[in-house]
MMTF fields as JSON, N, C-alpha, C and O atoms, coordinates in Angstrom:
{
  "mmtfVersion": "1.0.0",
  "mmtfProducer": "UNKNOWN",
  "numBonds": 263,
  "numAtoms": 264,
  "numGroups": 66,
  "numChains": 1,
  "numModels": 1,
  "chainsPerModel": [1],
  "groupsPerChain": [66],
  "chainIdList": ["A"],
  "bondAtomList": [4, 2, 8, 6, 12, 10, 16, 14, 20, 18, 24, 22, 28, 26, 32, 30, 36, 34, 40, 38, 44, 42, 48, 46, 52, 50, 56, 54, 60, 58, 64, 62, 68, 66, 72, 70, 76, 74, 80, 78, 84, 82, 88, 86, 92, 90, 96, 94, 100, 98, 104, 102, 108, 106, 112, 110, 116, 114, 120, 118, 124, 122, 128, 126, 132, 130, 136, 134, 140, 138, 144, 142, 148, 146, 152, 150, 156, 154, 160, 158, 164, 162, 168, 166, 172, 170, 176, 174, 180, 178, 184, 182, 188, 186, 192, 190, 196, 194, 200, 198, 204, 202, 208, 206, 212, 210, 216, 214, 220, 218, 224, 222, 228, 226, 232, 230, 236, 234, 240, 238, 244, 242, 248, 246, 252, 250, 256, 254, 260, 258],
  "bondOrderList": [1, 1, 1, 1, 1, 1, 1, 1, 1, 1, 1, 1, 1, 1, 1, 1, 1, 1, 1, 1, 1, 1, 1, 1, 1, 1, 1, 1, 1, 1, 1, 1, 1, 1, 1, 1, 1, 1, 1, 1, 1, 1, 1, 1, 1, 1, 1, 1, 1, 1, 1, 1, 1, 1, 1, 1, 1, 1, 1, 1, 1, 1, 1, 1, 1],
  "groupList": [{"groupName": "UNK", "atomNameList": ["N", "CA", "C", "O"], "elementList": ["N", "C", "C", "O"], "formalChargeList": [0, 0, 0, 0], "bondAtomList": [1, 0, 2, 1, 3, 2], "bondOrderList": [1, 1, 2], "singleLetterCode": "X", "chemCompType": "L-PEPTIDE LINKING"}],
  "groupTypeList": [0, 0, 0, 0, 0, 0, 0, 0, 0, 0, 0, 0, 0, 0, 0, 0, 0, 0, 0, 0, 0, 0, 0, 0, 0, 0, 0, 0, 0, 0, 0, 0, 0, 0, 0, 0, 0, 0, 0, 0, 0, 0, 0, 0, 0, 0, 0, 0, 0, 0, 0, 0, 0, 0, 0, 0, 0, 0, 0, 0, 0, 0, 0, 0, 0, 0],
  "groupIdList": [1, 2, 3, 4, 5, 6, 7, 8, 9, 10, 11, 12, 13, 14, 15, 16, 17, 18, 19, 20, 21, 22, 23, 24, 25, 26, 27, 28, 29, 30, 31, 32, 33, 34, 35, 36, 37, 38, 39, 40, 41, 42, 43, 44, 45, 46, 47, 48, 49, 50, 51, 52, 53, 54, 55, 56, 57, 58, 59, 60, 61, 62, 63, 64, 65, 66],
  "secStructList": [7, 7, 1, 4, 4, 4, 7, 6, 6, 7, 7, 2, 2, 2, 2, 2, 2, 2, 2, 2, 7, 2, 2, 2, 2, 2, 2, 2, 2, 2, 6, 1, 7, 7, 7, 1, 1, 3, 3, 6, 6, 3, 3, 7, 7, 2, 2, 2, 2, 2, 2, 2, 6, 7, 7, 2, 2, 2, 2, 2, 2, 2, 2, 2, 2, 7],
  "xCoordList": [-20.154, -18.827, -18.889, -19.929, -17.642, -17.941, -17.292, -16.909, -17.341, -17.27, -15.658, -15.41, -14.443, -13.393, -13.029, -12.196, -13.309, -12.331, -13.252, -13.23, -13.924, -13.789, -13.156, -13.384, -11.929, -11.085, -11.508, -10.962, -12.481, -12.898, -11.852, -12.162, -10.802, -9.587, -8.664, -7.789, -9.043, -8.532, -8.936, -10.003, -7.965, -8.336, -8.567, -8.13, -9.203, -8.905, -8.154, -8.627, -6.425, -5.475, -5.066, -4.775, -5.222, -5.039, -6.082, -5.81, -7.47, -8.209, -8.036, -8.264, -7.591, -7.177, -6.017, -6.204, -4.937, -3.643, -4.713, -4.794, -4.991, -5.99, -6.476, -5.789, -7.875, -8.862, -7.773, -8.253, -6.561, -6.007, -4.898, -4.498, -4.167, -3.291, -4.061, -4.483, -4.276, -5.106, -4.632, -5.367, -2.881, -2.639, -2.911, -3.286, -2.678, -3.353, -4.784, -5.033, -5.539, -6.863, -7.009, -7.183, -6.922, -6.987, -6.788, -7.516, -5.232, -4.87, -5.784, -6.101, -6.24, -7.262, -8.895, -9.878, -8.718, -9.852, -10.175, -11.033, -8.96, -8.843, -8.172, -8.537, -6.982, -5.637, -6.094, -6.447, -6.176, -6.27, -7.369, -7.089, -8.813, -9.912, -9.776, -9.545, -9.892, -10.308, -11.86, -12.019, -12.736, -13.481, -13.095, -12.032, -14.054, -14.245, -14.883, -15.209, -15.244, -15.583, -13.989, -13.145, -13.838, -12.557, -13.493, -14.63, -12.091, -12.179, -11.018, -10.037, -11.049, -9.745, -9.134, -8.224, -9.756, -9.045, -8.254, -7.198, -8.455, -7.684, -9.046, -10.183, -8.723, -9.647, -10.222, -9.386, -11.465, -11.429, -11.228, -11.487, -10.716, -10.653, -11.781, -12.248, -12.535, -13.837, -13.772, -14.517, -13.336, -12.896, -12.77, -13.669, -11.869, -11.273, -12.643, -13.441, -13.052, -14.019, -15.053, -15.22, -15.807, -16.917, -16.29, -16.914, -15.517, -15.045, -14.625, -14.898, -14.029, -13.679, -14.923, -15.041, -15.802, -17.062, -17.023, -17.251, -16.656, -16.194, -17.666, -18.016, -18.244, -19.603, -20.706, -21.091, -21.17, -22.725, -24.055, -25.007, -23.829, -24.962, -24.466, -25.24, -23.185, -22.257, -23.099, -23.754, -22.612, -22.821, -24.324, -24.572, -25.445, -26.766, -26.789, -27.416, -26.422, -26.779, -26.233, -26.804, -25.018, -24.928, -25.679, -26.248, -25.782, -27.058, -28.316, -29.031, -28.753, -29.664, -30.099, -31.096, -28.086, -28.155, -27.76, -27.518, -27.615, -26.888, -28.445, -28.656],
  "yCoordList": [132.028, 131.483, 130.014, 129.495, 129.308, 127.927, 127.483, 126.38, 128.387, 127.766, 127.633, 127.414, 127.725, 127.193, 128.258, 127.707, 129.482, 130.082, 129.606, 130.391, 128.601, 128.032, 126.994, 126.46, 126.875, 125.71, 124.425, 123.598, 124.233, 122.583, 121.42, 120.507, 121.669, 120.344, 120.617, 119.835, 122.036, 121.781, 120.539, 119.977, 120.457, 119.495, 120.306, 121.454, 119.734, 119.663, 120.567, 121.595, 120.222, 120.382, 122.133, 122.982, 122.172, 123.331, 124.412, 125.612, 123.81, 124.796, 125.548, 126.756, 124.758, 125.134, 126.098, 127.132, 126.054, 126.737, 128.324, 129.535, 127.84, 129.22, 129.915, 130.86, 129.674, 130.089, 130.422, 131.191, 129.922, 130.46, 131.595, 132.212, 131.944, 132.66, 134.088, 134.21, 135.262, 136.55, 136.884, 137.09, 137.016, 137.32, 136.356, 136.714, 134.941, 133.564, 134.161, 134.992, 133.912, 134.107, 134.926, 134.581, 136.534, 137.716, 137.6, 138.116, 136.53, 136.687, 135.873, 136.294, 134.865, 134.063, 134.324, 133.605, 135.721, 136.098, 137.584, 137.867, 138.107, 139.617, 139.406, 140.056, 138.233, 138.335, 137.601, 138.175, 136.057, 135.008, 134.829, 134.617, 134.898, 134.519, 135.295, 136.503, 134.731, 135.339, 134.749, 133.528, 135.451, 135.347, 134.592, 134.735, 133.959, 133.452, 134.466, 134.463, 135.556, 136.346, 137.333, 137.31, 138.198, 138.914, 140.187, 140.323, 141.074, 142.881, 143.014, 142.763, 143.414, 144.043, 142.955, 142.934, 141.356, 140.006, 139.743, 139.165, 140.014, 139.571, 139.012, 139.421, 138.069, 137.694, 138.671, 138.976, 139.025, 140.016, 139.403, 138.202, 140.109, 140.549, 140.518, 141.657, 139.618, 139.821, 140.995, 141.767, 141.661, 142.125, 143.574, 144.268, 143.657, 145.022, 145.14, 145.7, 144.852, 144.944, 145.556, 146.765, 144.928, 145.424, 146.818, 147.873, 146.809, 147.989, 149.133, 150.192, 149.298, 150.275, 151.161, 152.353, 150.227, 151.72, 152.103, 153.303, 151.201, 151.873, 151.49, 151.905, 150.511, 150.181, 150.241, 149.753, 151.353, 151.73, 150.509, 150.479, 150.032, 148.473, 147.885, 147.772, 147.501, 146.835, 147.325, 146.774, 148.911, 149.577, 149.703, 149.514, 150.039, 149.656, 148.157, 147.911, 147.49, 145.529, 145.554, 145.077, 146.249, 146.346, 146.748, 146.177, 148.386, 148.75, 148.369, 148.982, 147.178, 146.786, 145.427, 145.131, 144.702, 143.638, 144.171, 143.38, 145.218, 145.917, 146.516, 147.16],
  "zCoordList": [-21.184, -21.197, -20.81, -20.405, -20.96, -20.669, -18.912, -18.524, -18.378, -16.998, -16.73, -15.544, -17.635, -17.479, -16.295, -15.575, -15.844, -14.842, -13.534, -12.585, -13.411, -12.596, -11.775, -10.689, -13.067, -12.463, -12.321, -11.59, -13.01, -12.812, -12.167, -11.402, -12.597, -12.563, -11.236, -10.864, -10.48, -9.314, -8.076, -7.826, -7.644, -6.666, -5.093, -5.01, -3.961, -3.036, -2.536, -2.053, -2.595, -2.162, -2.311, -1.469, -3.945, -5.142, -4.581, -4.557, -4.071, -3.921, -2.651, -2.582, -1.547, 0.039, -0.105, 0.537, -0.728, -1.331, -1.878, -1.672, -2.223, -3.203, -2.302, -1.914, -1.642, -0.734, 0.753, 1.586, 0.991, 2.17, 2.054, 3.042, 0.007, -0.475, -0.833, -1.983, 0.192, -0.75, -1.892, -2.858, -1.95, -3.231, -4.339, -5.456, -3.933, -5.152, -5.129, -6.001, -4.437, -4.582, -5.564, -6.732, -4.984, -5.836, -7.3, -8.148, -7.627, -9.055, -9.789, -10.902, -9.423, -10.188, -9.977, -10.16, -9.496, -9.599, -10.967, -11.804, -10.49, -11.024, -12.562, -13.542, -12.585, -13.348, -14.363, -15.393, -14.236, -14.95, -15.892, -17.072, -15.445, -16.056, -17.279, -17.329, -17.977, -19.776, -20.55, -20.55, -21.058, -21.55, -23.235, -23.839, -23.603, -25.373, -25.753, -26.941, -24.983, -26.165, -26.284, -25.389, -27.652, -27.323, -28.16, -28.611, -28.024, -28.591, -28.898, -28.199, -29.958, -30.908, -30.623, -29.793, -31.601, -31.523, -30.237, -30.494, -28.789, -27.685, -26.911, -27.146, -26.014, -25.5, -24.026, -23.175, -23.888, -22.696, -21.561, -21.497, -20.409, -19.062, -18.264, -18.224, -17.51, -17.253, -16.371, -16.975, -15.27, -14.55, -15.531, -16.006, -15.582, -16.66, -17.311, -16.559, -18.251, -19.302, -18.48, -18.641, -17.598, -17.215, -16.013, -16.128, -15.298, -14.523, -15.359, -14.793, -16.566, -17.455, -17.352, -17.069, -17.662, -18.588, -19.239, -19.386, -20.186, -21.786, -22.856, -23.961, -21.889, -23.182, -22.276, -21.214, -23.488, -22.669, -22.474, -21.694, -23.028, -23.265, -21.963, -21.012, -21.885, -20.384, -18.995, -18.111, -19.403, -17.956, -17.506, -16.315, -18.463, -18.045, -17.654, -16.624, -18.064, -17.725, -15.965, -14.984, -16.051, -14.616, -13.882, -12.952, -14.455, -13.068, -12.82, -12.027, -13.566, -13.907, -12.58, -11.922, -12.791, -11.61, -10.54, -9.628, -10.345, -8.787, -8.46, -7.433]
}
């Protein structure tokens, strides 16, 4: 992926707001990020996608890094 749900363009300020909000935090961790790759033309869920267990190729790569 290209790095964008890292927020490059936050500042400072944006990131302290973030890192001190659990529910901000949480949502731009769990909610927001979208992948360039997509399924059934939507872009995926990094989060969702790999927690489902819906793809067997996925779920070995995991147990692979755990």
């Amino acid at each position: 992926d290209c790095g964008s749900s890292l927020y490059p363009q936050a500042d400072d300020e944006l990131m302290t707001r973030i890192l001190n909000n659990k529910n901000e935090f949480n949502h731009r961790i769990f909610d927001i990020p979208l992948s360039a790759i997509t399924y059934n033309g939507k872009k995926i869920n990094y989060f969702n996608f790999l927690s489902e267990g819906k793809f067997e190729d996925c779920n070995t790569a995991l147990k692979r890094i755990l």
